[in-house]
N, C-alpha and C positions, 0 to 999 in steps of 0.2 A: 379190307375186303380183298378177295385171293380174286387171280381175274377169272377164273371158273365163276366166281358167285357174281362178278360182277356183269359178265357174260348172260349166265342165266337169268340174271336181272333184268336185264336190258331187251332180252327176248321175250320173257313171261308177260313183260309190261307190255309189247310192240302186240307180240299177238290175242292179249287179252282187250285190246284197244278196240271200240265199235270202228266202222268203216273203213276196215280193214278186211283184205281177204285171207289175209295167214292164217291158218289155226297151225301149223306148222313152220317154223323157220327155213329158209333158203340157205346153203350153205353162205350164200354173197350176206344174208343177213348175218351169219354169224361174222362173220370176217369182219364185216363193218362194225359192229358188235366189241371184238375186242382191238380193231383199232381205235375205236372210243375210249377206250378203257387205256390204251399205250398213249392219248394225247392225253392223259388224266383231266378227264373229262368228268366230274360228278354225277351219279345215276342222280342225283335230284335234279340236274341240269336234264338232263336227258328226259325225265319224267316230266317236267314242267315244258319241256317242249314238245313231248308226243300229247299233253293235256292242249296248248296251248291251240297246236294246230287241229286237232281235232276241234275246239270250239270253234276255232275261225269257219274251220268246213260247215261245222252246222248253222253258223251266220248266214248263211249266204239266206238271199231276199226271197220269198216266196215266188211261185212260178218259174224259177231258172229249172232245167234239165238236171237231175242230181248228178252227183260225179259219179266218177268209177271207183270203185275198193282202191283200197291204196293198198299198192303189193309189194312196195319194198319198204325197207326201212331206210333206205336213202332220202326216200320222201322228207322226212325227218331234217336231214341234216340242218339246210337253210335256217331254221327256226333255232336248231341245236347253235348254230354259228350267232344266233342274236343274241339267245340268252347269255352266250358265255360273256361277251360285255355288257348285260345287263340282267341280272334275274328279278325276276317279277317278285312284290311282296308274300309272305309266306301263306296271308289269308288270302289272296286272291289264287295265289294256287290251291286251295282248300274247295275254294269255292269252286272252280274248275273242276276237281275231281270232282265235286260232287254233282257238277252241271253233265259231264263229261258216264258217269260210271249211272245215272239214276236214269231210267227212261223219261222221254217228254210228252 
C-alpha cells in the first residue's frame, strides 16, 4: 500500500467515525496520518484502535455528562500505542465494528 493510500485510509476511517467532529481532516491530522504510516504501523492496527476507543467512549455508565467530539486524531494514538503490543482477536474486532458502525 503506497502511503498516499495508506494516508487516505487512515483519514476516511478517523472521519467517518461516530463521535467525532471531523467531517473534514486537519492538516496536523494528516501529518499524524503519515507519520503512522513512516513507523509502519498497520491500518488494521489503526482501525482496531479508533473501533476500539470509540466502544470504550460509548461504555461509559448512564447519567455521566457525555463527552465532547473528538477532534483530533491524536485522540487515537494511546490506544494506537496498545494495540501495537497486543491486537485484539479478529472476531472481536468484527464485532466492534459492527457495535461501533450500527446505531443503538
Amino acid at each position: 500500500m503506497s502511503r498516499a493510500d495508506y494516508v487516505r485510509g487512515v483519514l476516511t476511517l478517523y472521519c467517518g467515525l461516530p463521535h467525532t467532529a471531523a467531517r473534514r481532516p486537519s492538516p496536523s491530522d494528516r501529518r499524524l496520518a503519515e507519520q503512522l504510516f513512516d513507523q509502519g504501523i498497520p491500518l488494521t492496527t489503526v482501525e482496531a484502535a479508533f473501533l476500539l476507543a470509540i466502544a470504550r467512549r460509548g461504555a461509559r455508565p448512564p447519567g455521566l455528562p457525555p463527552l465532547p467530539p473528538v477532534r483530533s486524531l491524536a485522540y487515537f494514538l494511546p490506544v494506537v500505542e496498545e494495540l501495537r503490543r497486543s491486537l485484539p482477536d479478529l472476531r472481536y474486532l468484527a464485532y466492534l465494528r459492527s457495535r461501533v458502525t450500527s446505531p443503538t
